[in-house]
KEMILO-415421 format. One record per atom (N, C-alpha, C): atom name; y, x, z. Coordinates in Angstrom, 2 decimals. Layout:
<atoms>
site->CA, yy->Y, xx->X, zz->Z
...
</atoms>
This chain:
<atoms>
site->N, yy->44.36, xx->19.36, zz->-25.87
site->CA, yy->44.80, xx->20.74, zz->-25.87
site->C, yy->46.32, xx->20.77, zz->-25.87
site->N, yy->46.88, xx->21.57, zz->-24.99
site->CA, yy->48.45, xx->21.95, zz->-25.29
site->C, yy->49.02, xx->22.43, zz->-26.28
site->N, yy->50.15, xx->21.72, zz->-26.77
site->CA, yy->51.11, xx->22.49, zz->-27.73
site->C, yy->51.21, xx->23.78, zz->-27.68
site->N, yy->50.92, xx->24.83, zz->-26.46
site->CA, yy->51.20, xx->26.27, zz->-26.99
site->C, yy->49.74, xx->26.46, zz->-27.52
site->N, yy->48.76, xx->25.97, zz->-26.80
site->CA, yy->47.05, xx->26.23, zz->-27.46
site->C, yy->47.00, xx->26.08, zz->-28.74
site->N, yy->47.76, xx->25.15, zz->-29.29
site->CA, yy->47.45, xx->24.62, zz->-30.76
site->C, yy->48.04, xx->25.58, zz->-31.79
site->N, yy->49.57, xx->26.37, zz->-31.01
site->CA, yy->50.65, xx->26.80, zz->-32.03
site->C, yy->49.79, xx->28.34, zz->-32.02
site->N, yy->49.38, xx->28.62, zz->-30.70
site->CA, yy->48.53, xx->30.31, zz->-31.02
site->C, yy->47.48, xx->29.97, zz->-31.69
site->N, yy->47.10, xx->28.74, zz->-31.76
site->CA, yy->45.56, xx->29.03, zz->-32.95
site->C, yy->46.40, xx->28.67, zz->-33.65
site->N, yy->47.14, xx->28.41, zz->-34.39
site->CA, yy->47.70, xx->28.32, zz->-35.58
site->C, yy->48.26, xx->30.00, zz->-36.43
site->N, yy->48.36, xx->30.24, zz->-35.16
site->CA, yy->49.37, xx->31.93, zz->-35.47
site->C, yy->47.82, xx->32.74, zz->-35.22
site->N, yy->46.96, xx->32.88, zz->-34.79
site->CA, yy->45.85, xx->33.51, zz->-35.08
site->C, yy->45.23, xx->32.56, zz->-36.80
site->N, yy->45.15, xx->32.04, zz->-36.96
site->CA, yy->44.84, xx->31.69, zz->-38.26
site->C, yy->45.60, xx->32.18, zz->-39.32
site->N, yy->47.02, xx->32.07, zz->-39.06
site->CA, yy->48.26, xx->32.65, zz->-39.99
site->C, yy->47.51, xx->34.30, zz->-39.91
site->N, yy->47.45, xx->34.74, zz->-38.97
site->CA, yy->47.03, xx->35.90, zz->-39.14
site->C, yy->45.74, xx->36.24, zz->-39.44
site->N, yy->44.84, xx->35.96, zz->-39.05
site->CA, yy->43.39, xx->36.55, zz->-39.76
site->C, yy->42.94, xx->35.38, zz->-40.66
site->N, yy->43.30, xx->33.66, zz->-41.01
site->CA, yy->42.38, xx->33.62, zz->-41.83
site->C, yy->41.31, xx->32.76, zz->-41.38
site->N, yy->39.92, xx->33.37, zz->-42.11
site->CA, yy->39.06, xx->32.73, zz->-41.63
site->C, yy->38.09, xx->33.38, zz->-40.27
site->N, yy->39.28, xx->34.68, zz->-40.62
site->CA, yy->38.41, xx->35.55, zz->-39.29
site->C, yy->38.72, xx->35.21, zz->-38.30
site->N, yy->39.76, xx->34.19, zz->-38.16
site->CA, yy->40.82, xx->34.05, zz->-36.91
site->C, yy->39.73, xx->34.00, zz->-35.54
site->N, yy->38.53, xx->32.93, zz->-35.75
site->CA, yy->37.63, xx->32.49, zz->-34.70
site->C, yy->37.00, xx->34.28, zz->-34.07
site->N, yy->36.63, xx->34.87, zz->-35.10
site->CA, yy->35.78, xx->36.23, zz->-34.86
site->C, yy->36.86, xx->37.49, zz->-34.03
site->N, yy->37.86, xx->36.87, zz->-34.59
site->CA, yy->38.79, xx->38.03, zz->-34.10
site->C, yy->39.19, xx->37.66, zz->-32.32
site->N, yy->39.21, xx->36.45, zz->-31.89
site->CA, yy->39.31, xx->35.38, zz->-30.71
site->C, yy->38.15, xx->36.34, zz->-30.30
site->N, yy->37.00, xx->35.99, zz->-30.61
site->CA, yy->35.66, xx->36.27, zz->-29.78
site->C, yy->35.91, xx->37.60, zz->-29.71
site->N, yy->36.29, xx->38.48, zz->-30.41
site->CA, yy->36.25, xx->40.10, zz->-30.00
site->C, yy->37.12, xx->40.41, zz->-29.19
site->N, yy->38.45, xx->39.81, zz->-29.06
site->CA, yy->39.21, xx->39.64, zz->-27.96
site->C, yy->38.74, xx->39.87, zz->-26.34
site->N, yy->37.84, xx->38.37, zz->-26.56
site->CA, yy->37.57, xx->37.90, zz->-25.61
site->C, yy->36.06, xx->38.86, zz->-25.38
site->N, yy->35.93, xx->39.00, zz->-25.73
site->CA, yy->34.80, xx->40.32, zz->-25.54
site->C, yy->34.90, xx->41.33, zz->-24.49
site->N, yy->35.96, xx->42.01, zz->-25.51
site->CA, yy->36.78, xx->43.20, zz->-24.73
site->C, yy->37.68, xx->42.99, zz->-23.68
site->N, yy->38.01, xx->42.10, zz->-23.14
site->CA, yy->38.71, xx->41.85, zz->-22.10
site->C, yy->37.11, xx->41.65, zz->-21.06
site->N, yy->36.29, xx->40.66, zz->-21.23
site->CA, yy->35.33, xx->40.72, zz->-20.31
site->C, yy->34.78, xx->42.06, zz->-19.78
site->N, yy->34.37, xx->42.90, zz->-20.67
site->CA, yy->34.11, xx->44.04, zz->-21.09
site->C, yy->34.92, xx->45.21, zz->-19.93
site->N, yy->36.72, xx->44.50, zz->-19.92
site->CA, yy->37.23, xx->45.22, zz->-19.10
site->C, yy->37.35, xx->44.58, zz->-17.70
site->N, yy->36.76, xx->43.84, zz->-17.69
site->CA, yy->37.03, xx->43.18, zz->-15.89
site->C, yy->37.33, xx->41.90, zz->-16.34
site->N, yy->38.40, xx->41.97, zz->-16.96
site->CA, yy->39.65, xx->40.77, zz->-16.97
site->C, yy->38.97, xx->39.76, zz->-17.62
site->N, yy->38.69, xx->38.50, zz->-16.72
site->CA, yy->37.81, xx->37.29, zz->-16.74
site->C, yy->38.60, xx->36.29, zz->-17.08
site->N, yy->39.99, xx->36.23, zz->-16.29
site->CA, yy->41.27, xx->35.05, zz->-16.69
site->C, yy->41.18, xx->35.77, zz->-17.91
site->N, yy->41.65, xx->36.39, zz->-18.46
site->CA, yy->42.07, xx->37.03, zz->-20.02
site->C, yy->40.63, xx->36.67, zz->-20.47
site->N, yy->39.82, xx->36.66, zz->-20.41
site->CA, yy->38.80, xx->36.33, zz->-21.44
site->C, yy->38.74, xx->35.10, zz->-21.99
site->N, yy->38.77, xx->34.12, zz->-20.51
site->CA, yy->38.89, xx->32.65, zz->-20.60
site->C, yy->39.98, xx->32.57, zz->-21.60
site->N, yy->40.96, xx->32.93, zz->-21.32
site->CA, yy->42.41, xx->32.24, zz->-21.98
site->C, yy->41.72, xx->32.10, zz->-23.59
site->N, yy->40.81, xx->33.13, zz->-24.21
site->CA, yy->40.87, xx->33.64, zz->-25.33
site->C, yy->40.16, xx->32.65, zz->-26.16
site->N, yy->39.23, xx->32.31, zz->-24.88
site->CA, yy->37.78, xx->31.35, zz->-25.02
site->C, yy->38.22, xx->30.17, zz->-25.39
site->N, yy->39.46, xx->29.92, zz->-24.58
site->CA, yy->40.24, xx->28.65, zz->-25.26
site->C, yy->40.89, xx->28.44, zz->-26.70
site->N, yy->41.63, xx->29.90, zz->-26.56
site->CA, yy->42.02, xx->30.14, zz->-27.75
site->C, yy->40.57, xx->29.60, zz->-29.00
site->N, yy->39.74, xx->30.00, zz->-28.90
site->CA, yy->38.32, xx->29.69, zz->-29.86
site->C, yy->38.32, xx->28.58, zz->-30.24
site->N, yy->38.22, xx->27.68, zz->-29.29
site->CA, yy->38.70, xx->26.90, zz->-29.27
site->C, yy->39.17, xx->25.87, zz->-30.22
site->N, yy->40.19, xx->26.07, zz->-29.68
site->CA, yy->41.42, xx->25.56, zz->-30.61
site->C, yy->41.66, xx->26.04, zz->-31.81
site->N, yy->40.92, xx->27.33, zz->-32.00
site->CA, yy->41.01, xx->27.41, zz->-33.55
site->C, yy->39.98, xx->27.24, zz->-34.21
site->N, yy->38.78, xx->26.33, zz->-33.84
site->CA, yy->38.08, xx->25.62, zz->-34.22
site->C, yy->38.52, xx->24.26, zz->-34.56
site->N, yy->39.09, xx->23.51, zz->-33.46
site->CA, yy->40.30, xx->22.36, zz->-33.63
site->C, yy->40.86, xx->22.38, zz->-35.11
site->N, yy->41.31, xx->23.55, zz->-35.01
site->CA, yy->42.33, xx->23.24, zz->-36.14
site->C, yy->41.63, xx->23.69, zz->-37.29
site->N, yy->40.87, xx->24.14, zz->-37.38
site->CA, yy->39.79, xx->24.63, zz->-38.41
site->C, yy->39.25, xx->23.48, zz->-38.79
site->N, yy->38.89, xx->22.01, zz->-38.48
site->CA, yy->38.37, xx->21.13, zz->-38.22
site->C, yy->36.73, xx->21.40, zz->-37.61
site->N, yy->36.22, xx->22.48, zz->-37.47
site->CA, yy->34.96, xx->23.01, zz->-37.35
site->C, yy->34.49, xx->22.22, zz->-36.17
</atoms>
C-alpha cells in the first residue's frame, strides 16, 4: 500500500476511531449510490488500509 493510503487511514482513524472502517464503507456507499465508481473504489481502498492499520 502507498504512503498516502496508509497516512489517510491513519487520519480516518484519528478521526472516527473505531468507526473509521464504517464511516469508509458509507462513503463508499454513497458515492456508488451517486454514479461515481472511481470515488467508490478509492474509498474501498481506503477500507482497506484501515484495516491494515487496524491490524484486522
Amino acid at each position: 500500500m502507498s504512503a498516502t493510503l496508509m497516512q489517510a487511514a491513519r487520519l480516518l482513524i484519528q478521526r472516527y476511531g473505531d468507526g473509521a472502517e464504517k464511516a469508509a464503507a458509507e462513503r463508499a456507499e454513497e458515492l456508488m449510490n451517486d454514479g461515481d465508481m472511481v470515488g467508490a473504489a478509492t474509498w474501498l481502498h481506503f477500507i482497506d488500509a484501515v484495516r491494515h492499520v487496524l491490524g484486522r
